[in-house]
C-alpha positions in Angstrom: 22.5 6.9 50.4 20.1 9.4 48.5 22.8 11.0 46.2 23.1 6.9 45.2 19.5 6.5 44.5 19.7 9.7 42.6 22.8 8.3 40.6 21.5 5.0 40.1 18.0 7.2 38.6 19.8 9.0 36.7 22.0 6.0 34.6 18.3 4.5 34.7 16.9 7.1 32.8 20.0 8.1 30.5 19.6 3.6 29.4 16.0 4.1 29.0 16.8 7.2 26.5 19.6 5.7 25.0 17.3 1.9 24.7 14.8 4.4 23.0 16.9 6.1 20.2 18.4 2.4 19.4 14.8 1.0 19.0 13.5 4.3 16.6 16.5 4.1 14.9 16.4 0.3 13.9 12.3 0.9 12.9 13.5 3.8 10.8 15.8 1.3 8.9 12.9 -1.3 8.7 10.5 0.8 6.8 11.3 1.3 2.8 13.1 4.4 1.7 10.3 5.7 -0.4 6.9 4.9 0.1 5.2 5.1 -3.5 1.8 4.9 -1.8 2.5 8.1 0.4 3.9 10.0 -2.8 1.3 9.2 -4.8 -1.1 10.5 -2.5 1.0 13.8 -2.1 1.0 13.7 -6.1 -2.6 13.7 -6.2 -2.9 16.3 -3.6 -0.8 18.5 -5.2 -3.2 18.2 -8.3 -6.1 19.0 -6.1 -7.8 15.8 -5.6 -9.7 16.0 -2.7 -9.4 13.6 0.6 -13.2 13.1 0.7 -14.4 13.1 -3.2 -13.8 9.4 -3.8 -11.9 8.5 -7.3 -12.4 5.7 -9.3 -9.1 3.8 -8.5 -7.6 1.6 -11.3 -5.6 -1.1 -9.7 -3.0 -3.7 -11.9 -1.9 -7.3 -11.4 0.3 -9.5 -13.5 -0.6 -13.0 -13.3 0.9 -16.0 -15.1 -2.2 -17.8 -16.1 -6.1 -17.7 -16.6 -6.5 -19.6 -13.5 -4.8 -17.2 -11.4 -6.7 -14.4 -12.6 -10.4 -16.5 -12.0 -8.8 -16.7 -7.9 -8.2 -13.2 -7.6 -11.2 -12.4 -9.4 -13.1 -14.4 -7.6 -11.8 -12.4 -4.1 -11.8 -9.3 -5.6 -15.3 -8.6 -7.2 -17.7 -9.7 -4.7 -16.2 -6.6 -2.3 -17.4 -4.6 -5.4 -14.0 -4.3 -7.9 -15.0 -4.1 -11.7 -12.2 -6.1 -13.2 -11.0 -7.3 -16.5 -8.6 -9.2 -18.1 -6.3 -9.3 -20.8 -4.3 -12.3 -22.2 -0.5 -10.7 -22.5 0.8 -14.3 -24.6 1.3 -12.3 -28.0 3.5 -9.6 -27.1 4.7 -10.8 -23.4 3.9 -13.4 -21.1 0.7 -14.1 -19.0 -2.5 -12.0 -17.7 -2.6 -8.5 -16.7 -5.9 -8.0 -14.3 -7.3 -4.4 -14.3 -9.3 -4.1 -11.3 -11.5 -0.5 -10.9 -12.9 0.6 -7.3 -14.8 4.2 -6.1 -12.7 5.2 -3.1 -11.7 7.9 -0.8 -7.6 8.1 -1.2 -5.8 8.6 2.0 -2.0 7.6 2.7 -3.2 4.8 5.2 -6.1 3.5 3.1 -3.6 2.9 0.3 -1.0 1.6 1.8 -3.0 -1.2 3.1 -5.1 -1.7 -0.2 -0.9 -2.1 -1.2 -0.2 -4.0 1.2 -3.2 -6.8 1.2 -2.9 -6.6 -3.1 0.6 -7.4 -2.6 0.0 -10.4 -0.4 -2.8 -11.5 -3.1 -0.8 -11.3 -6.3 1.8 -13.3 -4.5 -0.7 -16.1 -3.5 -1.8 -16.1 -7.1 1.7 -16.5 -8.2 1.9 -13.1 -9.4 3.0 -9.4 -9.1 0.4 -6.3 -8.0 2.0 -3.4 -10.0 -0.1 -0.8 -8.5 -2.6 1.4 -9.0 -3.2 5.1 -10.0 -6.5 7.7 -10.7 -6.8 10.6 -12.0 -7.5 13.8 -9.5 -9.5 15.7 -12.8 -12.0 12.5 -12.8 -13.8 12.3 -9.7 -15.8 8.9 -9.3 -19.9 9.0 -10.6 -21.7 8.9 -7.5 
């Protein structure tokens, strides 16, 4: 009866592996191919920006009306963004919102920055295009 235990462990186990690779497989799947946050991090890396200078970080929002843009700046400068705005109606369509923040760039940090923008822009009925800085400029401290 032990050799069955020992079996009956071992097909266990092998479904507990097999259960294992199924589930990291399908979460590989979930996550996007190329994460622009992570390479733009690496980008800036590899032009010698430092992970604990902080950078003035530009970040850019297209919004489709002057309302939109008073919401998001409304959420956006009292957590200490400088923004600005530009009306896009003679050569395009709607606002672009330049919003400018001093911060330490890590992968993480970003992606959630991303991530919440994202979330915003689409509440405001618009798009967050991203953001960039420039590794050569730290921030003033």
């Amino acid at each position: 009866m032990s050799m069955r235990w020992m079996y009956g462990l071992l097909v266990l186990a092998a479904l507990i592996a097999l259960a294992r690779i199924v589930f990291a497989i399908r979460r590989a799947r979930s996550q996007p191919r190329h994460d622009w946050d992570a390479q733009m991090v690496r980008s800036l890396r590899a032009n010698g920006a430092n992970a604990f200078t902080p950078y003035e970080v530009d970040f850019f929002f297209s919004l489709p009306d002057e309302t939109a843009c008073a919401a998001l700046r409304h959420t956006l400068e009292p957590e200490g963004y400088e923004t600005d705005v530009r009306d896009l109606s003679q050569g395009g369509s709607g606002f672009s919102l330049h919003a400018r923040k001093r911060l330490q760039i890590s992968v993480s940090a970003m992606q959630e920055i991303s991530k919440r923008f994202n979330a915003l822009a689409e509440k405001c009925g618009g798009n967050y295009d991203g953001w960039t800085t420039n590794p050569s400029r730290p921030s003033r401290a």
